[in-house]
mmCIF file of the N, C-alpha and C atoms, coordinates in Angstrom:
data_MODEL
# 
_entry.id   MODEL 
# 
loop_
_atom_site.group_PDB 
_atom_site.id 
_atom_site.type_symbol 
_atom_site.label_atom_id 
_atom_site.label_alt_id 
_atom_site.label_comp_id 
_atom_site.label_asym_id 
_atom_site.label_entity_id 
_atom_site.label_seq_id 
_atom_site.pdbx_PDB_ins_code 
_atom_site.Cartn_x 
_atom_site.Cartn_y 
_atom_site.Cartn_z 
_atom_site.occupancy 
_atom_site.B_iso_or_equiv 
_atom_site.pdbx_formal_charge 
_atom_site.auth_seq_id 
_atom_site.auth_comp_id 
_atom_site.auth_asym_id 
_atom_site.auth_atom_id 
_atom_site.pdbx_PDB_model_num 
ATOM 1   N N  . UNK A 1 1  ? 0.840   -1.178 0.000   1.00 0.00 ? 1  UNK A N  1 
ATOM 2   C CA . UNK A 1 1  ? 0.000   0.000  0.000   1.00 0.00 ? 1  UNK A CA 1 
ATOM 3   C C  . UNK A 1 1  ? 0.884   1.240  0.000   1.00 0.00 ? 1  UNK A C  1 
ATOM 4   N N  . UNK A 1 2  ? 0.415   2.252  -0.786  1.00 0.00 ? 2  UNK A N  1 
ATOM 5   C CA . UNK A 1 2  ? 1.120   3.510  -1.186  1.00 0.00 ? 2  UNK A CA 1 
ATOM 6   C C  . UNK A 1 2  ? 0.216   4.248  -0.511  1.00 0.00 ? 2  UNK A C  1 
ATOM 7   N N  . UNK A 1 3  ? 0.176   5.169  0.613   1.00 0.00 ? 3  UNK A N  1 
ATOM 8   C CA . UNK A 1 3  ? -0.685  6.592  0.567   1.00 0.00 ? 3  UNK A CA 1 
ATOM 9   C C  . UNK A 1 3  ? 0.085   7.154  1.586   1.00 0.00 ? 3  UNK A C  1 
ATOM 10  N N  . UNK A 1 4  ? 0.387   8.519  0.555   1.00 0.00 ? 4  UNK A N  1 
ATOM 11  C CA . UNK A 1 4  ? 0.785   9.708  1.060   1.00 0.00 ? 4  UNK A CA 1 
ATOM 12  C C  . UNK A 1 4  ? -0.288  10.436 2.590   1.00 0.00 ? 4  UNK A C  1 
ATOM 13  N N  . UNK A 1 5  ? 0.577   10.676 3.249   1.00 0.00 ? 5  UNK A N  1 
ATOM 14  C CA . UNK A 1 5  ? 0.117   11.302 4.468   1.00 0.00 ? 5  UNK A CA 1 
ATOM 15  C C  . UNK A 1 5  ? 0.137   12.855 3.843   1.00 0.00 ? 5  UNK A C  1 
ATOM 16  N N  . UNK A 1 6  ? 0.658   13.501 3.097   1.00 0.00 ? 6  UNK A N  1 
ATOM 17  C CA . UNK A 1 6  ? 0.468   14.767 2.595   1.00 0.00 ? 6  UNK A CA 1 
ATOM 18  C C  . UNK A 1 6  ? 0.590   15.080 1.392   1.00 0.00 ? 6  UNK A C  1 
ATOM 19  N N  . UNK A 1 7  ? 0.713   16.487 0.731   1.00 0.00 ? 7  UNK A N  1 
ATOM 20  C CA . UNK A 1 7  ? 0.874   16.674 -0.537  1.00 0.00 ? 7  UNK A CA 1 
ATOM 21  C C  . UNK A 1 7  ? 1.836   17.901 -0.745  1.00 0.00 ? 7  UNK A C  1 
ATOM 22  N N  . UNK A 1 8  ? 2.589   18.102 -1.116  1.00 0.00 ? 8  UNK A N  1 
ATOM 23  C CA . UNK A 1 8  ? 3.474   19.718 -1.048  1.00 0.00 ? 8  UNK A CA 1 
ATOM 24  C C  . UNK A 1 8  ? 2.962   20.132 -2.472  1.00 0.00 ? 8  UNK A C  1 
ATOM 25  N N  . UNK A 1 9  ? 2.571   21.310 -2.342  1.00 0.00 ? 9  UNK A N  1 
ATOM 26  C CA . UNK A 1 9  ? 2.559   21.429 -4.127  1.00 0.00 ? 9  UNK A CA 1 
ATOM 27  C C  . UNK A 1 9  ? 2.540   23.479 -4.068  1.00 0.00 ? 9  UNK A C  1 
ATOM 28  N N  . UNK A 1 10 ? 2.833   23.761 -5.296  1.00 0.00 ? 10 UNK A N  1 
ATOM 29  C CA . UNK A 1 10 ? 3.593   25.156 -5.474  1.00 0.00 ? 10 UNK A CA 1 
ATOM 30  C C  . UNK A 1 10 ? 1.897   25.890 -5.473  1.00 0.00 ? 10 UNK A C  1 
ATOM 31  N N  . UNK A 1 11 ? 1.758   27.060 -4.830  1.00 0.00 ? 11 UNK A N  1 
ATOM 32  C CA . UNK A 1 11 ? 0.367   27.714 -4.432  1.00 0.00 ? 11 UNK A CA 1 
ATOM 33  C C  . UNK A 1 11 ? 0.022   27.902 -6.049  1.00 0.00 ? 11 UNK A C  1 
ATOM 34  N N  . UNK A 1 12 ? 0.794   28.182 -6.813  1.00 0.00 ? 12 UNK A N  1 
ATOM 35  C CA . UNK A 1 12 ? 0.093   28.350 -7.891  1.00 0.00 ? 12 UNK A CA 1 
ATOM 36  C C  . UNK A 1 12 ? -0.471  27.007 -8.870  1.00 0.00 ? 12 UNK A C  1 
ATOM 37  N N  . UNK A 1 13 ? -0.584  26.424 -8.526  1.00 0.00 ? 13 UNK A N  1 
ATOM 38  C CA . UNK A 1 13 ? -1.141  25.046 -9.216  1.00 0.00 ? 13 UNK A CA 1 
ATOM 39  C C  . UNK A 1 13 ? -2.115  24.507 -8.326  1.00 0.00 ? 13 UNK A C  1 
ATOM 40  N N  . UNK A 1 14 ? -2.404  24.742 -7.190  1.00 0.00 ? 14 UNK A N  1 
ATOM 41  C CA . UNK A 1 14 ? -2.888  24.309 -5.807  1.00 0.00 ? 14 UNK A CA 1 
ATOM 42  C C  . UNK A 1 14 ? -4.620  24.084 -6.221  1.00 0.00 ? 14 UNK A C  1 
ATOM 43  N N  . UNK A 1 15 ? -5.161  25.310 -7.036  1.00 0.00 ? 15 UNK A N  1 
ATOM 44  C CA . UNK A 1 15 ? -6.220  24.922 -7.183  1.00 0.00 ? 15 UNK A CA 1 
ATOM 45  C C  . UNK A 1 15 ? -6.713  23.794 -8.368  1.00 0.00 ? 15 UNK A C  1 
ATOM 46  N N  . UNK A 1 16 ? -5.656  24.045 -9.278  1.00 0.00 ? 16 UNK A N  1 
ATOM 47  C CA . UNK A 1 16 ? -5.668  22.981 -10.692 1.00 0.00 ? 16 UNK A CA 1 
ATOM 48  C C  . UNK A 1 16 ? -5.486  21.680 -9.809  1.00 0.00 ? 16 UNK A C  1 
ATOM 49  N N  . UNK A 1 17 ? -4.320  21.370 -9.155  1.00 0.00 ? 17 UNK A N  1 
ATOM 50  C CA . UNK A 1 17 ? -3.877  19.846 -7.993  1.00 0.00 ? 17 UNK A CA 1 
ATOM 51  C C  . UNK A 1 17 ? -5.542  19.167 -7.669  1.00 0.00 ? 17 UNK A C  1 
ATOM 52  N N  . UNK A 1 18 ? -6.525  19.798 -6.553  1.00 0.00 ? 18 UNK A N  1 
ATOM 53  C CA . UNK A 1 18 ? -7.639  20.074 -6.119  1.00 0.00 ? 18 UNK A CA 1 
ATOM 54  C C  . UNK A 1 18 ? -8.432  19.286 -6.998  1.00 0.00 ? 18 UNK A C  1 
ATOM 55  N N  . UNK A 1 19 ? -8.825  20.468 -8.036  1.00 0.00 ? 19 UNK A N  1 
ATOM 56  C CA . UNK A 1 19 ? -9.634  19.373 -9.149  1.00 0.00 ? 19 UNK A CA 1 
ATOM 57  C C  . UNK A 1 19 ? -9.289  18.479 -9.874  1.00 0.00 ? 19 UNK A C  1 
ATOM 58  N N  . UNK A 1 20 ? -8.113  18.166 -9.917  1.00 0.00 ? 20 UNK A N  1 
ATOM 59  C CA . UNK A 1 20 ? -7.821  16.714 -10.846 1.00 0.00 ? 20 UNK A CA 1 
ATOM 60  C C  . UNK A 1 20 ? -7.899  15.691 -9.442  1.00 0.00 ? 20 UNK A C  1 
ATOM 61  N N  . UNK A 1 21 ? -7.527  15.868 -8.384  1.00 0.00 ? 21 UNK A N  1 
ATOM 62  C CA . UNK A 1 21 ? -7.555  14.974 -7.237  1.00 0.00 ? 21 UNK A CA 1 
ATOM 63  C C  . UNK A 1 21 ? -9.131  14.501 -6.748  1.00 0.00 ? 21 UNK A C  1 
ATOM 64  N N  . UNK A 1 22 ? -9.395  15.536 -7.063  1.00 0.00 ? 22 UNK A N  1 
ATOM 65  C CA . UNK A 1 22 ? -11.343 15.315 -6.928  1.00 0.00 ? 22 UNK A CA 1 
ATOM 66  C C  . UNK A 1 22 ? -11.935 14.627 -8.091  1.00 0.00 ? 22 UNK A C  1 
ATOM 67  N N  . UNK A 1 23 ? -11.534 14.832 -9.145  1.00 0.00 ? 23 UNK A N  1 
ATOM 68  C CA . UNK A 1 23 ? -12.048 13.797 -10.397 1.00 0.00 ? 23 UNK A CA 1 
ATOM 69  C C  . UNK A 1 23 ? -11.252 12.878 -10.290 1.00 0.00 ? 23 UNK A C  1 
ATOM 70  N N  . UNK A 1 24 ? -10.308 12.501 -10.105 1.00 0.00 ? 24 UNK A N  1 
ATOM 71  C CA . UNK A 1 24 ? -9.429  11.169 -9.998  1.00 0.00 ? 24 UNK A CA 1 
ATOM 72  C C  . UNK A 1 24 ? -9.922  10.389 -9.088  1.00 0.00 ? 24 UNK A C  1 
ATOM 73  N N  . UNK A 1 25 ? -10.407 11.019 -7.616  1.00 0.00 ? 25 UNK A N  1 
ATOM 74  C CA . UNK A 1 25 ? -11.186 10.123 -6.998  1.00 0.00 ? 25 UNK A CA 1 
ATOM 75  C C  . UNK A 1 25 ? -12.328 9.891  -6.737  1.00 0.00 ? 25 UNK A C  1 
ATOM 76  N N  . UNK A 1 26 ? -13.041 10.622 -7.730  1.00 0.00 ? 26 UNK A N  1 
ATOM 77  C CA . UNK A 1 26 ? -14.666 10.286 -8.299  1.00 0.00 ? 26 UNK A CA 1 
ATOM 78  C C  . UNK A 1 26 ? -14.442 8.967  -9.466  1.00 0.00 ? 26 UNK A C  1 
ATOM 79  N N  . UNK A 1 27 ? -13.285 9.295  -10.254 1.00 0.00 ? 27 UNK A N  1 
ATOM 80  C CA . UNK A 1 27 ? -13.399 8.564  -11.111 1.00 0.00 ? 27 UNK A CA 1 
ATOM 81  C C  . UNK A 1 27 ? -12.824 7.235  -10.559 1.00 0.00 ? 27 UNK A C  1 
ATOM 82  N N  . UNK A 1 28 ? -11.905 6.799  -9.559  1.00 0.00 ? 28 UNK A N  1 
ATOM 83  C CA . UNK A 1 28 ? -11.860 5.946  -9.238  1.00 0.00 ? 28 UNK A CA 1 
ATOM 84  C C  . UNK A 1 28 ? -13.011 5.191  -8.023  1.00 0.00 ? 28 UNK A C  1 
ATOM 85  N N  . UNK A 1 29 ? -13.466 6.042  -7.481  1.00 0.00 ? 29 UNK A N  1 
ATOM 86  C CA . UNK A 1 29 ? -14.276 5.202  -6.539  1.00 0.00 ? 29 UNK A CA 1 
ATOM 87  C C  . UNK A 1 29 ? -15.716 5.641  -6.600  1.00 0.00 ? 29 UNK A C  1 
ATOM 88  N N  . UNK A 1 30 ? -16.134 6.532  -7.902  1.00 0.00 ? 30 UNK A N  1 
ATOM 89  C CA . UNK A 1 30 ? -17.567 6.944  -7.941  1.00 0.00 ? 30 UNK A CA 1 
ATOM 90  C C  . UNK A 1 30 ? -17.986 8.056  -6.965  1.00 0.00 ? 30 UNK A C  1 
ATOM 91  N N  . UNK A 1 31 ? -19.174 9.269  -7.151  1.00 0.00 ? 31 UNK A N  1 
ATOM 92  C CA . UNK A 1 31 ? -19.709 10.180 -6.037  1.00 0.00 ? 31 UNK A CA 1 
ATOM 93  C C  . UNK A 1 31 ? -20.259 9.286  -4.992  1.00 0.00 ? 31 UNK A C  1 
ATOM 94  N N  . UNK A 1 32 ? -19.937 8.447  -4.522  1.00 0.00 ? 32 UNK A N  1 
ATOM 95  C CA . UNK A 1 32 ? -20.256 7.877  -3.020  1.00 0.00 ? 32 UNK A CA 1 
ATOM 96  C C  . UNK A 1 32 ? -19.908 6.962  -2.529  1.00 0.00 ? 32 UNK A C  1 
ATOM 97  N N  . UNK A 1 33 ? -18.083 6.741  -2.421  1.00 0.00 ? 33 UNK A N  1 
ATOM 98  C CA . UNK A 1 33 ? -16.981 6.077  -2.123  1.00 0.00 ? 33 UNK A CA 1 
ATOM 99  C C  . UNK A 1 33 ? -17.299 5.437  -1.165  1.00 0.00 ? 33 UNK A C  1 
ATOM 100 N N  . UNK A 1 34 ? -17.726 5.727  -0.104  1.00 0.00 ? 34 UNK A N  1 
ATOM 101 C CA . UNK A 1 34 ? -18.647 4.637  0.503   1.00 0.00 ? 34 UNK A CA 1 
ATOM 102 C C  . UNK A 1 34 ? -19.235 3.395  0.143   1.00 0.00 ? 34 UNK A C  1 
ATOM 103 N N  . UNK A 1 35 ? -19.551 3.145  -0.679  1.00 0.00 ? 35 UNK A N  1 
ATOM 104 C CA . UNK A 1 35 ? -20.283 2.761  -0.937  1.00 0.00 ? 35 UNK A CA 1 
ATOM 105 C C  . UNK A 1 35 ? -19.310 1.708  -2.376  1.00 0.00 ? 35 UNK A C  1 
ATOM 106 N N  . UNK A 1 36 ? -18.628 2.104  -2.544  1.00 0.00 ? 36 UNK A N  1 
ATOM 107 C CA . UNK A 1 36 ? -17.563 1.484  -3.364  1.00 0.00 ? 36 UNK A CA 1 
ATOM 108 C C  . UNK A 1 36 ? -16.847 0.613  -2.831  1.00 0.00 ? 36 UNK A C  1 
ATOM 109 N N  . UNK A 1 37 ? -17.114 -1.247 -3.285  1.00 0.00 ? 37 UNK A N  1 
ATOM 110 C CA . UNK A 1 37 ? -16.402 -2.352 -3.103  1.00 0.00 ? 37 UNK A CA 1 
ATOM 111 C C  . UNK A 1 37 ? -14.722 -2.035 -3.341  1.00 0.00 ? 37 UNK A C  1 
ATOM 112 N N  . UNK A 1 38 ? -14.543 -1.108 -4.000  1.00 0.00 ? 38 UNK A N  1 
ATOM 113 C CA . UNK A 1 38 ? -13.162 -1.180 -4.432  1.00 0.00 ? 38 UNK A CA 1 
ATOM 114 C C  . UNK A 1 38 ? -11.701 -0.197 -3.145  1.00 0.00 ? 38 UNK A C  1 
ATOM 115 N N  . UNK A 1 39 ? -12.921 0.531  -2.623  1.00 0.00 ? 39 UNK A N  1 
ATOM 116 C CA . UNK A 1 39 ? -12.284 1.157  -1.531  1.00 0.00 ? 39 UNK A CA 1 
ATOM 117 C C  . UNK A 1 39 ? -12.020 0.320  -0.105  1.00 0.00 ? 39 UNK A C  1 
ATOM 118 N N  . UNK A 1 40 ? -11.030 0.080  0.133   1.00 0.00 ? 40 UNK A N  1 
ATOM 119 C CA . UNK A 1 40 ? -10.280 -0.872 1.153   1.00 0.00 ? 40 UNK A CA 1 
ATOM 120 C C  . UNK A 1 40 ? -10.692 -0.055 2.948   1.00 0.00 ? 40 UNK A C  1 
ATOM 121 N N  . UNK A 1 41 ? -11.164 -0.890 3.521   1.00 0.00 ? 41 UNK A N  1 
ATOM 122 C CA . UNK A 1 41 ? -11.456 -0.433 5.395   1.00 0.00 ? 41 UNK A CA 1 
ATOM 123 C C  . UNK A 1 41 ? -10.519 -0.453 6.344   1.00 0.00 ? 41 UNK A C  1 
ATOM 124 N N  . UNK A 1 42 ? -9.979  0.325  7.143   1.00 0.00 ? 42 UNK A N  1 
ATOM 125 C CA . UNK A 1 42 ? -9.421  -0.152 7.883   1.00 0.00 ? 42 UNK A CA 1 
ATOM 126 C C  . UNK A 1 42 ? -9.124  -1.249 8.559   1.00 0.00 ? 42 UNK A C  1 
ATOM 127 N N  . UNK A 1 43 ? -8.102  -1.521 9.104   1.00 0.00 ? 43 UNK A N  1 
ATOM 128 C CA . UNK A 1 43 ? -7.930  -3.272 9.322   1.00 0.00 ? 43 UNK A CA 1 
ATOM 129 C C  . UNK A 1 43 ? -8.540  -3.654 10.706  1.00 0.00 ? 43 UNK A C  1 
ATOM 130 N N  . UNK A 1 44 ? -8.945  -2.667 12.139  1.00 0.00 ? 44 UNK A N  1 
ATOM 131 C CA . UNK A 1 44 ? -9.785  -2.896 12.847  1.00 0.00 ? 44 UNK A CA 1 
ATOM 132 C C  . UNK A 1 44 ? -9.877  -1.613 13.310  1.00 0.00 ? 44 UNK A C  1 
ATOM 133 N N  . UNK A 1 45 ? -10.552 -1.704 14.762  1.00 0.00 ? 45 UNK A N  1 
ATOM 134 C CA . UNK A 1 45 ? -11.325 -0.582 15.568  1.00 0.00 ? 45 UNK A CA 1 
ATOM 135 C C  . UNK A 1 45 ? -9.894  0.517  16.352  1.00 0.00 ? 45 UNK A C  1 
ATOM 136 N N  . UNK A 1 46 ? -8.745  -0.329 16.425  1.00 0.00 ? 46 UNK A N  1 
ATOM 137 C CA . UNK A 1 46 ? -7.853  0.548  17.423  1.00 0.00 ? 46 UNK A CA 1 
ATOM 138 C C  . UNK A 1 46 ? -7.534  1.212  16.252  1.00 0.00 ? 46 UNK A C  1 
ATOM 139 N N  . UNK A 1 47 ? -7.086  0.911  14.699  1.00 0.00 ? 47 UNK A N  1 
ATOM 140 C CA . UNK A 1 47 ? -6.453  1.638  13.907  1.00 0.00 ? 47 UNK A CA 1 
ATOM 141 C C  . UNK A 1 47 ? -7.517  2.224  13.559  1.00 0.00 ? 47 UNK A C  1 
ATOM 142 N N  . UNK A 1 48 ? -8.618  2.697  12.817  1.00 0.00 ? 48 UNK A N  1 
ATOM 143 C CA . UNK A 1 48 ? -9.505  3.615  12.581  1.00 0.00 ? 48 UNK A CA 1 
ATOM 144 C C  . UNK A 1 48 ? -9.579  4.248  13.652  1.00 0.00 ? 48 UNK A C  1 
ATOM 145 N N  . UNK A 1 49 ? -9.537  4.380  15.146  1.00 0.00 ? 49 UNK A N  1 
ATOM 146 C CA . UNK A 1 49 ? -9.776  5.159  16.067  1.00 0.00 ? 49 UNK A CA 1 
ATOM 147 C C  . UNK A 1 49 ? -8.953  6.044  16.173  1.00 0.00 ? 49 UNK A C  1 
ATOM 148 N N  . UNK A 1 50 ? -7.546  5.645  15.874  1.00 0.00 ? 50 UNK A N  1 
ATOM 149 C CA . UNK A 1 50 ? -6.205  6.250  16.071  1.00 0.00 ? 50 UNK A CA 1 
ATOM 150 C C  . UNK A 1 50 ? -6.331  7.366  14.666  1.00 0.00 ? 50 UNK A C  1 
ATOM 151 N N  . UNK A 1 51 ? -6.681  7.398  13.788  1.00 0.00 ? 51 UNK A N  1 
ATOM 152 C CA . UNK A 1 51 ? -6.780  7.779  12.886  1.00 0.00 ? 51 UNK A CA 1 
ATOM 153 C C  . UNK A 1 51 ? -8.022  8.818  12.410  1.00 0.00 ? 51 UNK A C  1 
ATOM 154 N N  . UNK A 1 52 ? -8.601  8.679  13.083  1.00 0.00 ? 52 UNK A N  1 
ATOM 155 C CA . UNK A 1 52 ? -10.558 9.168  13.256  1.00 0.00 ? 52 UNK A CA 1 
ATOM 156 C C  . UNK A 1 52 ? -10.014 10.623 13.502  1.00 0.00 ? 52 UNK A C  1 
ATOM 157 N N  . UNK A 1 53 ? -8.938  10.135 14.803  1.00 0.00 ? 53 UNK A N  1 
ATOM 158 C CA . UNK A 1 53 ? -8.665  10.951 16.134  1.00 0.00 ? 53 UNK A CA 1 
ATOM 159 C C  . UNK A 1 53 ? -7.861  12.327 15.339  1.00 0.00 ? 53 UNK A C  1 
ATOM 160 N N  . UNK A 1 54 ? -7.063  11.522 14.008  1.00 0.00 ? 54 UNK A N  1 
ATOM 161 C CA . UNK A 1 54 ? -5.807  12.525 13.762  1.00 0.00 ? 54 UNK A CA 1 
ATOM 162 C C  . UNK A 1 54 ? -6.260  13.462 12.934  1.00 0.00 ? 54 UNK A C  1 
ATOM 163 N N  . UNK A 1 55 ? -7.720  12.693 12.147  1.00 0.00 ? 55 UNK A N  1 
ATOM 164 C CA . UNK A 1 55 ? -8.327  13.668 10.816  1.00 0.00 ? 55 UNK A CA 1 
ATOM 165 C C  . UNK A 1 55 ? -9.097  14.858 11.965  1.00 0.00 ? 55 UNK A C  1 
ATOM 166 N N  . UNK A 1 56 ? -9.689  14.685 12.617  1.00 0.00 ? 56 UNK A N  1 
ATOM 167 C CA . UNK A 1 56 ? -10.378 14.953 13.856  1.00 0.00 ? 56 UNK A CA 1 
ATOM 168 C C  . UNK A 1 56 ? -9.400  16.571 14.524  1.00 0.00 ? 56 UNK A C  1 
ATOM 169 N N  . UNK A 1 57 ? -8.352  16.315 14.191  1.00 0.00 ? 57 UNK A N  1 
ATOM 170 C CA . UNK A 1 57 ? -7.390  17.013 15.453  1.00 0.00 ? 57 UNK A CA 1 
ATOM 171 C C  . UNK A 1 57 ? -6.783  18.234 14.385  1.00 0.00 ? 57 UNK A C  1 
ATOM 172 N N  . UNK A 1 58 ? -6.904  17.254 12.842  1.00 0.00 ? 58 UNK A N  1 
ATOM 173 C CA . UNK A 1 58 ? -6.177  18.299 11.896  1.00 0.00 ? 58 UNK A CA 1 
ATOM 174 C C  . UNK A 1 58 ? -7.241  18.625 10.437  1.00 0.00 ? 58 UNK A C  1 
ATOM 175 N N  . UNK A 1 59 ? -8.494  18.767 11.061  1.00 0.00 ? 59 UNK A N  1 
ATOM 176 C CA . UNK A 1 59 ? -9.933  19.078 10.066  1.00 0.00 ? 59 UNK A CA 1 
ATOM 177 C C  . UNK A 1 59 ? -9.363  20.421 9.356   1.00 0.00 ? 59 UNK A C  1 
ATOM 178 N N  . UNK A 1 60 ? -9.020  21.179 9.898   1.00 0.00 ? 60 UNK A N  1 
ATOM 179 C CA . UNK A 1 60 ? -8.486  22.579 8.870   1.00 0.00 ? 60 UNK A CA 1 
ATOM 180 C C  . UNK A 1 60 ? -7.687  22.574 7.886   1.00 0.00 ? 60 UNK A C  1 
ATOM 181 N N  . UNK A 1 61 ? -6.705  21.215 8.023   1.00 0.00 ? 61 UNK A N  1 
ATOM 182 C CA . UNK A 1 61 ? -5.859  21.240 6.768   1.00 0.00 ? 61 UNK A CA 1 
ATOM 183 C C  . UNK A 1 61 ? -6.401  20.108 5.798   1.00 0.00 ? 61 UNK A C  1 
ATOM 184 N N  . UNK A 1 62 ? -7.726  19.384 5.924   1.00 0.00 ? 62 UNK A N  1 
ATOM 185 C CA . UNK A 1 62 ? -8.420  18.550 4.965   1.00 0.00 ? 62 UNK A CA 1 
ATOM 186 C C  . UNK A 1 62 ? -8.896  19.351 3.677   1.00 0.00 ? 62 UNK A C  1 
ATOM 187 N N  . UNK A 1 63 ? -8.460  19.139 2.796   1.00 0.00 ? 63 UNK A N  1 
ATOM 188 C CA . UNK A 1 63 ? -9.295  19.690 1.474   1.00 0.00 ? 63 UNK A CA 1 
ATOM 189 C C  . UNK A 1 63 ? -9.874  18.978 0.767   1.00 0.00 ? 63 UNK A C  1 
ATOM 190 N N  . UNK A 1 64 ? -9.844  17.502 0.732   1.00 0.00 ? 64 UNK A N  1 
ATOM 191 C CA . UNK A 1 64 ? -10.620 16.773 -0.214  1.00 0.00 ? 64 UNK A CA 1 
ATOM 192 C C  . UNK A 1 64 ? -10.656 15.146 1.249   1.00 0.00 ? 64 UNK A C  1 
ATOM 193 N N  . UNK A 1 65 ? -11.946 14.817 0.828   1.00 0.00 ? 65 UNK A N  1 
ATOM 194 C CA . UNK A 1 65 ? -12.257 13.543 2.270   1.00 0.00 ? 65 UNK A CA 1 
ATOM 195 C C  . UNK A 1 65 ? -12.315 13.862 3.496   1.00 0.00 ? 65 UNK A C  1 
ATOM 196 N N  . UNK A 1 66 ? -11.414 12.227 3.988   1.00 0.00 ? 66 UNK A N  1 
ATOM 197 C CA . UNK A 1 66 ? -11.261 12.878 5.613   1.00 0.00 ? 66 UNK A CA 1 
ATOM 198 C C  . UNK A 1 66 ? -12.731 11.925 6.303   1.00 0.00 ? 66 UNK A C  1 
ATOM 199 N N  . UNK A 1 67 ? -13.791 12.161 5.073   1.00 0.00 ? 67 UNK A N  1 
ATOM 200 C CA . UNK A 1 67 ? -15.154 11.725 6.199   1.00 0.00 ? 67 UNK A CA 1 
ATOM 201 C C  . UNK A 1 67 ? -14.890 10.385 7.127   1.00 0.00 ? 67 UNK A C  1 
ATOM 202 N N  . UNK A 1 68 ? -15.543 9.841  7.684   1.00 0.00 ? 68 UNK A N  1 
ATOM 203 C CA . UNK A 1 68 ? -15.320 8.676  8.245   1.00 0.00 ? 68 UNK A CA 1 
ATOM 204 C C  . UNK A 1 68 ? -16.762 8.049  8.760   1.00 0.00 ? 68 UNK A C  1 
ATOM 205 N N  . UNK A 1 69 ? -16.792 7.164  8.967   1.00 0.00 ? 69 UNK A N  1 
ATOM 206 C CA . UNK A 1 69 ? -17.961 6.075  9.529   1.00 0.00 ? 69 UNK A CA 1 
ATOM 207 C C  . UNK A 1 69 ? -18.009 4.687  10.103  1.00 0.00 ? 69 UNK A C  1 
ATOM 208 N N  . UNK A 1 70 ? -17.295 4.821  11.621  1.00 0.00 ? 70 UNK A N  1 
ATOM 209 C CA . UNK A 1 70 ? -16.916 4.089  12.368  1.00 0.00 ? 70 UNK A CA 1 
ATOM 210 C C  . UNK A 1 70 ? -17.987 2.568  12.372  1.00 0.00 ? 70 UNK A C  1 
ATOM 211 N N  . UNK A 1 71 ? -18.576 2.613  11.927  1.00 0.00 ? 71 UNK A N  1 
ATOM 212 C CA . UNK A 1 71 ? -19.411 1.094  11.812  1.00 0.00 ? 71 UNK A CA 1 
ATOM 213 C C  . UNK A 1 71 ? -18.542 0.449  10.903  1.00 0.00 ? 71 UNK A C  1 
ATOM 214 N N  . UNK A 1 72 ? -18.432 1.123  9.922   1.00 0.00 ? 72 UNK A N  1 
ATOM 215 C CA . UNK A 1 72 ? -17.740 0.445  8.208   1.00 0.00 ? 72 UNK A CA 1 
ATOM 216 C C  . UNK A 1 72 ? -16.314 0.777  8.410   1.00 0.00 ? 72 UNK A C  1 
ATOM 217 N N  . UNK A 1 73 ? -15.737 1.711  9.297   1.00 0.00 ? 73 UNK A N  1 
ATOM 218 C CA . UNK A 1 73 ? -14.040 1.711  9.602   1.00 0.00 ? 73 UNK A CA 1 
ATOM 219 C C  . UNK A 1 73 ? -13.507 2.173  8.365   1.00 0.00 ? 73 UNK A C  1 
ATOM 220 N N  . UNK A 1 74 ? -14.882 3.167  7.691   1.00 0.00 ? 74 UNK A N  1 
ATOM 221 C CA . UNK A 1 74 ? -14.163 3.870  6.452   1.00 0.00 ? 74 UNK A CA 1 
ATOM 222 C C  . UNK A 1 74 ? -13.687 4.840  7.095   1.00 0.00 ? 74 UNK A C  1 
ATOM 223 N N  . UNK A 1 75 ? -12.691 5.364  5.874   1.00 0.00 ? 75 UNK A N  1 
ATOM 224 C CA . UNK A 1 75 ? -12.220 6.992  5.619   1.00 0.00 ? 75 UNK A CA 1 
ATOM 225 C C  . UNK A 1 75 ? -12.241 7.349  4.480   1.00 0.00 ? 75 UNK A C  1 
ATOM 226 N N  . UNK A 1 76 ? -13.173 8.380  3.945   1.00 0.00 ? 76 UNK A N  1 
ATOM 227 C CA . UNK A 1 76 ? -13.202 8.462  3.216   1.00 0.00 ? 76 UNK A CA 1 
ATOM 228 C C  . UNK A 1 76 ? -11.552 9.456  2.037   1.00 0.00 ? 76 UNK A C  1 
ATOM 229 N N  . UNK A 1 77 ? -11.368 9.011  0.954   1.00 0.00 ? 77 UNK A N  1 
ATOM 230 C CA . UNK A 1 77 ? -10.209 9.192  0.291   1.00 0.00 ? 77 UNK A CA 1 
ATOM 231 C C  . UNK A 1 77 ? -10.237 10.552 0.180   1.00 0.00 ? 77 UNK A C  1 
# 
């Protein structure tokens, strides 16, 4: 598994970055990723919690996802 914990990118491209990252992950997991077999769950309750906690702690620097839904131990991409 590959996923970046962040993204650095130059302010002037920042909003172009944005929308290709938002169609890239519409186009990979459809408008309601949730809900998409192809999107992988956390592996149990301590790691989604630990993680719930961090999107939770750092909501201001989320620009795209982040959601979560502790029954299903998603996050959304």
């Amino acid at each position: 598994c590959v996923a970046p914990d962040y993204v650095l990118i130059d302010e002037t491209i920042k909003a172009d970055f944005i929308e290709a990252l938002t169609t890239t992950i519409r186009e990979f997991y459809g408008t309601h990723p949730i809900d998409s077999e192809d999107l992988g769950r956390i592996v149990n309750d301590r790691h989604f919690n630990r993680l719930a906690q961090l999107l939770t702690a750092h909501q201001s620097n989320i620009i795209v996802g982040g959601k979560t839904a502790a029954e299903q131990r998603y996050i959304a991409p």
